[in-house]
GUKOLGU-323290 format. One record per residue (C-alpha): x, z, y. Coordinates in steps of 0.02 Angstrom, whole numbers. Example, Ala and Ser with C-alpha at 12.3 -4.5 7.8 and 13.67 -1.06 7.14 Angstrom:
BEGIN
((615; 390; -225))
((684; 357; -53))
***
This chain:
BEGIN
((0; 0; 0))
((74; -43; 172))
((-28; 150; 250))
((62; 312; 212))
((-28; 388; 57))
((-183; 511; 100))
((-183; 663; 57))
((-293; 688; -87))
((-359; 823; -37))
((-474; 741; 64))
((-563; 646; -84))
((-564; 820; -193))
((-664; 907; -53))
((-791; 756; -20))
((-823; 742; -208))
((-850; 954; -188))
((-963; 910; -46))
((-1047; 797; -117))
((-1077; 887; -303))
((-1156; 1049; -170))
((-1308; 907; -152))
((-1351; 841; -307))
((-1498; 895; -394))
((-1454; 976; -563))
((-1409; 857; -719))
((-1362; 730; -626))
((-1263; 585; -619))
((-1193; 465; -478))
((-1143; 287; -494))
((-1029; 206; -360))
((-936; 26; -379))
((-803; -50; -291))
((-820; -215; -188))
((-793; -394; -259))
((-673; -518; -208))
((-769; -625; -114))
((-759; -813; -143))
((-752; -955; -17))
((-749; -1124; -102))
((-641; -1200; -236))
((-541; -1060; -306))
((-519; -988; -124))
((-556; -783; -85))
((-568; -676; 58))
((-439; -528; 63))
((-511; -381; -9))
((-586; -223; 76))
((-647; -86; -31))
((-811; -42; -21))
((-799; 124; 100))
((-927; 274; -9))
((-805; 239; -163))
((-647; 241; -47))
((-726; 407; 25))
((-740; 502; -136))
((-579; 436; -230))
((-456; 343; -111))
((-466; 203; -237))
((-406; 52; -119))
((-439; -97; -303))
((-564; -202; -338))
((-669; -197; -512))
((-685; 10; -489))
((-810; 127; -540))
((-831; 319; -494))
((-952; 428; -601))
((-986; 603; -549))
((-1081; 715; -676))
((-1075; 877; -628))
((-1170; 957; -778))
((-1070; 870; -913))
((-1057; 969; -1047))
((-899; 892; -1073))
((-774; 951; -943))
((-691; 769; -951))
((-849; 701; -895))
((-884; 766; -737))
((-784; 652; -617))
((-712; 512; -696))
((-648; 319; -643))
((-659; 167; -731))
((-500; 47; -676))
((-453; -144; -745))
((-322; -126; -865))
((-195; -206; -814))
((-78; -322; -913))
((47; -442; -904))
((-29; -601; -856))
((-130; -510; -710))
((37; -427; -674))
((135; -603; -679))
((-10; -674; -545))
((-77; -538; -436))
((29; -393; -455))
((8; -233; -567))
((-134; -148; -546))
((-154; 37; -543))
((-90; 138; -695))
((-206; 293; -737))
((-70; 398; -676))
((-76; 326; -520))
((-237; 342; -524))
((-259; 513; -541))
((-116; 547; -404))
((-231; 443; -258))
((-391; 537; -303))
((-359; 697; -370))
((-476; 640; -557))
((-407; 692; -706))
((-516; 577; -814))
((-473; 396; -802))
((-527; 270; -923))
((-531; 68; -940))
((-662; -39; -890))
((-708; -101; -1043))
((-748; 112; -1092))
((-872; 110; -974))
((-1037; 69; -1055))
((-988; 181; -1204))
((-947; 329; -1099))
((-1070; 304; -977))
((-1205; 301; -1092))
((-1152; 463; -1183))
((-1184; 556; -992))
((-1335; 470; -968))
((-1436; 518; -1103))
((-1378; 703; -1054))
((-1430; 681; -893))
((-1613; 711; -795))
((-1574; 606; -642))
((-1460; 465; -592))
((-1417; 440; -403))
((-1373; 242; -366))
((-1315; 172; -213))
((-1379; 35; -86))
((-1328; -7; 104))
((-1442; 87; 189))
((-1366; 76; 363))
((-1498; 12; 489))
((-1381; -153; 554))
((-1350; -196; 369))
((-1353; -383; 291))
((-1399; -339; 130))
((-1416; -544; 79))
((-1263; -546; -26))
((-1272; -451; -191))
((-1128; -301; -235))
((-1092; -251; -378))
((-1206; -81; -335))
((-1335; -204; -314))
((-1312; -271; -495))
((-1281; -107; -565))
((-1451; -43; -507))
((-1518; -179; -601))
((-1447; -162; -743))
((-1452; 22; -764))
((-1639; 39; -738))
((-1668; -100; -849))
((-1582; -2; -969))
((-1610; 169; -919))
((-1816; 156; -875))
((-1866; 333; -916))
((-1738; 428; -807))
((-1779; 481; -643))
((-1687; 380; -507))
((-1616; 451; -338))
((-1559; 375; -177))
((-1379; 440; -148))
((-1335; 353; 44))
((-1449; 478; 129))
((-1340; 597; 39))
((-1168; 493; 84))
((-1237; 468; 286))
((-1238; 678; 301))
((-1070; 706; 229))
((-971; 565; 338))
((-1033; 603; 494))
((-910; 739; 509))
((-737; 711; 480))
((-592; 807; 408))
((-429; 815; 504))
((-359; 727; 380))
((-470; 595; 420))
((-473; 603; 591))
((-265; 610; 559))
((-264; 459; 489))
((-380; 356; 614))
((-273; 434; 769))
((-134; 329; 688))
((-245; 206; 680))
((-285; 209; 869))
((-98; 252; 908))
((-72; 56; 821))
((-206; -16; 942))
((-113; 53; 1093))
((32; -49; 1035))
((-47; -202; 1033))
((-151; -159; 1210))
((9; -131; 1293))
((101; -281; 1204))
((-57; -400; 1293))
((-29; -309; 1462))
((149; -371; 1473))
((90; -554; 1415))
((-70; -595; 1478))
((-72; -722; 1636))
((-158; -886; 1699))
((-145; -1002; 1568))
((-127; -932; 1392))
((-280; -940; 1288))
((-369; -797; 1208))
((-312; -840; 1034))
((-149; -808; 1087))
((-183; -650; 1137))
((-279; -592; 974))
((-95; -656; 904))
((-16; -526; 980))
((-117; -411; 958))
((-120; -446; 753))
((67; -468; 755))
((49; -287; 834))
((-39; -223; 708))
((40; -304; 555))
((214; -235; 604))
((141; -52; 608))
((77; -67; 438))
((-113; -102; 460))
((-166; -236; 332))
((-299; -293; 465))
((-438; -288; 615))
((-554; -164; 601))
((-668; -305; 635))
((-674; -474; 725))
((-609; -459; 890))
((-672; -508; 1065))
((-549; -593; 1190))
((-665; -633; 1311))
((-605; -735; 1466))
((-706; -760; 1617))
((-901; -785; 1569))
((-870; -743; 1383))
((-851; -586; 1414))
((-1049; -576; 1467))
((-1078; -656; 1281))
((-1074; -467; 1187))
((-1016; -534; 1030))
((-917; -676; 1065))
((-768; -722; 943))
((-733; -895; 961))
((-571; -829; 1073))
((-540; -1024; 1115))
((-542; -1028; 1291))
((-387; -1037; 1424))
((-373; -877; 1540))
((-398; -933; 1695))
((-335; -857; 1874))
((-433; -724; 1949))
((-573; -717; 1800))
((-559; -541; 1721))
((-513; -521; 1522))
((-630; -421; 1408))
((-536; -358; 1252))
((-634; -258; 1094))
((-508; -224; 942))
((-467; -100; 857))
((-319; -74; 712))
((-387; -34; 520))
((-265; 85; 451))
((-297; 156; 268))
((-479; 90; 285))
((-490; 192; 438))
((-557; 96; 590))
((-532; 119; 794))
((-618; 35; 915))
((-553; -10; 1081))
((-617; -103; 1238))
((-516; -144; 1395))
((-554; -255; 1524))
((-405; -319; 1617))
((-370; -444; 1753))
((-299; -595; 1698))
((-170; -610; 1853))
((-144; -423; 1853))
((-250; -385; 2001))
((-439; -333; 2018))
((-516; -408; 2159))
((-583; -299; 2275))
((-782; -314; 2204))
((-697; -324; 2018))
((-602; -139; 2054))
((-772; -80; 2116))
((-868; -146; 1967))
((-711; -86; 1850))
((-715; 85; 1937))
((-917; 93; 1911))
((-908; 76; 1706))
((-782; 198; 1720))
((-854; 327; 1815))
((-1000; 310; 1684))
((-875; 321; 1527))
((-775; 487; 1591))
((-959; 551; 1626))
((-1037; 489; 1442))
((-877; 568; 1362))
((-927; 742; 1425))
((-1093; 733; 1333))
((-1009; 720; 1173))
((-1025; 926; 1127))
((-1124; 1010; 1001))
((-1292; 1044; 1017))
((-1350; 862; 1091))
((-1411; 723; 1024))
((-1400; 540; 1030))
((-1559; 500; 1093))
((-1562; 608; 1244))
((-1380; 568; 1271))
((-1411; 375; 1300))
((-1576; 418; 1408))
((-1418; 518; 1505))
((-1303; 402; 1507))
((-1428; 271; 1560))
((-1486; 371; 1705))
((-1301; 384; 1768))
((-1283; 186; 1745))
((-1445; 162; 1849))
((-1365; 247; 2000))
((-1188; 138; 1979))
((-1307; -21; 1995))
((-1374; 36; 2143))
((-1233; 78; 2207))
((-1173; -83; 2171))
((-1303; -193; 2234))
((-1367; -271; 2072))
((-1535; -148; 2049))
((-1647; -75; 2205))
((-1765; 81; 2208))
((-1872; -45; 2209))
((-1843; -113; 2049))
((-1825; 58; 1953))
((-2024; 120; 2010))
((-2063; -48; 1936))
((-1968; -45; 1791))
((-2036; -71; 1602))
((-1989; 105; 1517))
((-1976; 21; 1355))
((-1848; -85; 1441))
((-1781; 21; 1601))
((-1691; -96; 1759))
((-1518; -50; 1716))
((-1549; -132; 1541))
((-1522; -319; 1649))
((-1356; -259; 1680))
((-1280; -141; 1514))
((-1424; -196; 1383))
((-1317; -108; 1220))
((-1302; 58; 1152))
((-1163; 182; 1247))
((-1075; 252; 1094))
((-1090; 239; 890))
((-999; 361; 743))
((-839; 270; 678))
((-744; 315; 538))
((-718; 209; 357))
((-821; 104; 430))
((-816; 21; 609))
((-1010; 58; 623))
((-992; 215; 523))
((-1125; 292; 443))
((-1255; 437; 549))
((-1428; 480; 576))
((-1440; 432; 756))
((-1594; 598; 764))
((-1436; 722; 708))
((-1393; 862; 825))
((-1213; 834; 866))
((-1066; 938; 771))
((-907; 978; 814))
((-791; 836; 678))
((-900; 710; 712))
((-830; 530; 777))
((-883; 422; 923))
((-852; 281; 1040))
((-897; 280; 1215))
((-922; 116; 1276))
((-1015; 65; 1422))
((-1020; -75; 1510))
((-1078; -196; 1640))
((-1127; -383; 1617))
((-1155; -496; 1782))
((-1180; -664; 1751))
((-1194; -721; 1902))
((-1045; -676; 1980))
((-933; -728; 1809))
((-906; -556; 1771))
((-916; -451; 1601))
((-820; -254; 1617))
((-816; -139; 1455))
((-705; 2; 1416))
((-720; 113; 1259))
((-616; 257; 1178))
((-652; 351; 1022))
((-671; 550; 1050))
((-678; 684; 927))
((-817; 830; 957))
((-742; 972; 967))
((-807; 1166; 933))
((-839; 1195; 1128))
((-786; 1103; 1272))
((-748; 908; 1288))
((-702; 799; 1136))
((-519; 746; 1106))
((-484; 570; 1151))
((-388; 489; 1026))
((-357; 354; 1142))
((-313; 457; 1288))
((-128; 383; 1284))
((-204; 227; 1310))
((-190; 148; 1471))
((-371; 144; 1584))
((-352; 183; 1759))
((-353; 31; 1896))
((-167; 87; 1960))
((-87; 93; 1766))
((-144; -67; 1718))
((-92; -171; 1848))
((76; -70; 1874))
((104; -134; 1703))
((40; -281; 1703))
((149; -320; 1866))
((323; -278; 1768))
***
């Protein structure tokens, strides 16, 4: 693996957690990702799938992690089914994992071949009351392409019918909302990658390159530090792209005096960060772009204080919309007038910052959380607001990730990361 090893630790106490919810005799089923294909004997690399990953640290394809709790058999109560490897596979792809090495990543004693599993899983089955399977249950999900948990469900109430069957995401969505500091170690190294590559695009970005050349250096960034990858498809957003919220064509030349709207963020042992920066691309703001710049700002020191136990994300955007309402005014692009008119369903400021403020992060980019929970101290989040004026050419985000903390304000793990007006273009001038 090119990440340090994680502690396995971490996977030992979420499979503890975990076991604390399950009704009794019970058993859970979770299944790696496939390889996806693309056409002809093409694949797309391979990212585990992140609940699996979670409870094991198994980073391989073809995986499958049973947790039986009640096993009268001691050897059955956590146990992984790998590929055996062997020497063709090893000649072509590289050895697989041994089930020593196995057992080191994840902490399970009890490791056993693929080809055990129908034989082995059968025997805790038919000992077992309930059996917990697993489906993407996140609300922004595509669930169009079948997984291999999608097949297993199949096949296992086909061939199980009389047991009683159990939803086990609600379950996963409560325990990784709140992060260990081992995890939250690992995905400050994560964001401590993505300030690389920010400052590596301050020193290079001018009139004239095009944004694929910047998402070069960021990757070349990030590939040097030992992240395998994006955390997802990134946004180099030049001029008017940057009011397109998803835009990742990154084809277009950076032209003098538009502004540059970046969103990456470096994957580091299937941890993600998410970043947003919004530069100039001849390393000055223009007098209305500093006071736009300053505006989204103002709003994302203000939305980071929120983050404390005891709210919620509901009220928290109703907050943080109420504070973006005043920028626009401020700013000319909303009146009074246009607030004690406005749709409630759809307040004024929505014209001008129309997505959510911040999200959980963690395994996954969009990480998993019930968006009614009360806040806790461990839990994960971007803040992220911005402003989108089409009119005047003009698209400003900036997001960090911050850690809720016991009392007081969350810990920025992007706080070394360059923001203010003065820093950026002091840089960028160099």
């Amino acid at each position: 693996m090119r990440y340090e090893k994680i502690d396995s630790t971490l996977f030992i106490e979420n499979r503890k957690r975990l076991v604390e919810r399950l009704k009794p005799n019970s058993v859970a089923v979770f299944n790696s990702s496939d390889i996806m294909p693309t056409s002809a004997d093409g694949t797309m690399p391979f990212i585990q799938q992140t609940d699996i990953f979670y409870l094991s640290g198994i980073d391989q394809e073809k995986s499958i992690l049973v947790i039986n709790p009640d096993a009268k058999d001691p050897a059955h109560r956590e146990m992984l089914f790998l590929i055996e490897t062997n020497e063709e596979i090893a000649i072509w792809e590289g050895a697989k994992l041994t089930k020593e090495q196995a057992t080191e990543v994840s902490g399970i004693e009890s490791v056993y071949w693929l080809s055990d599993f129908d034989t082995v899983f059968k025997t805790v089955v038919f000992d077992s009351e309930h059996i917990y399977l697993n489906t993407n249950e996140h609300l922004r999900a595509d669930t169009t392409v079948e997984t291999p948990d999608d097949r297993f469900r199949v096949e296992c109430m086909k061939n199980f019918p009389l047991h009683k069957y159990e939803r086990i995401s609600p379950i996963m969505h409560d325990l990784r909302t709140v992060k260990s500091q081992i995890e939250i170690d690992v995905m400050q190294k994560a964001c401590n990658i993505t300030e690389k590559g920010f400052r590596r695009v301050l020193e290079f970005t001018k009139p004239g390159v095009k944004e694929y050349e910047i998402e070069a250096e960021i990757t070349h960034e990030f590939v040097r530090n030992g992240s395998r990858r994006h955390a997802y498809t990134p946004i180099i957003a030049s001029g008017f792209n940057a009011c397109v919220l998803h835009y990742i064509d990154n084809d277009q030349v950076c032209q003098d005096g538009d502004l540059l709207l970046m969103d990456f963020g470096c994957e580091y042992g299937n941890y993600a960060s998410d970043l947003t920066r919004t530069i100039p691309v001849n390393g000055k703001f223009t007098e209305r772009q500093a006071a736009v710049y300053s505006a989204v700002l103002r709003v994302h020191k203000a939305a980071a204080k929120m983050l404390v136990p005891g709210n919620n994300l509901m009220d928290y955007h109703v907050e943080v919309g109420k504070l973006m309402t005043e920028e626009l005014v401020d700013l000319g692009l909303i009146t009074r007038e246009d607030i004690a008119n406005e749709d409630p369903k759809w307040p004024a400021y929505k014209k001008y910052f129309m997505h959510g403020t911040s999200h959980h992060i963690g395994v996954d980019v969009h990480d998993y959380g019930n968006r009614y929970k009360t806040f806790e101290a461990g839990m994960v989040f971007t803040v992220e607001p911005g402003i989108y004026i089409r009119e005047e050419n003009m698209g400003i985000r900036i997001e960090n990730d911050f850690v809720i903390q016991e009392s007081g304000e969350p810990f920025d793990l992007m706080k070394n990361i360059p923001i203010e007006i003065e820093e950026i273009e002091s840089i960028m001038a160099k």
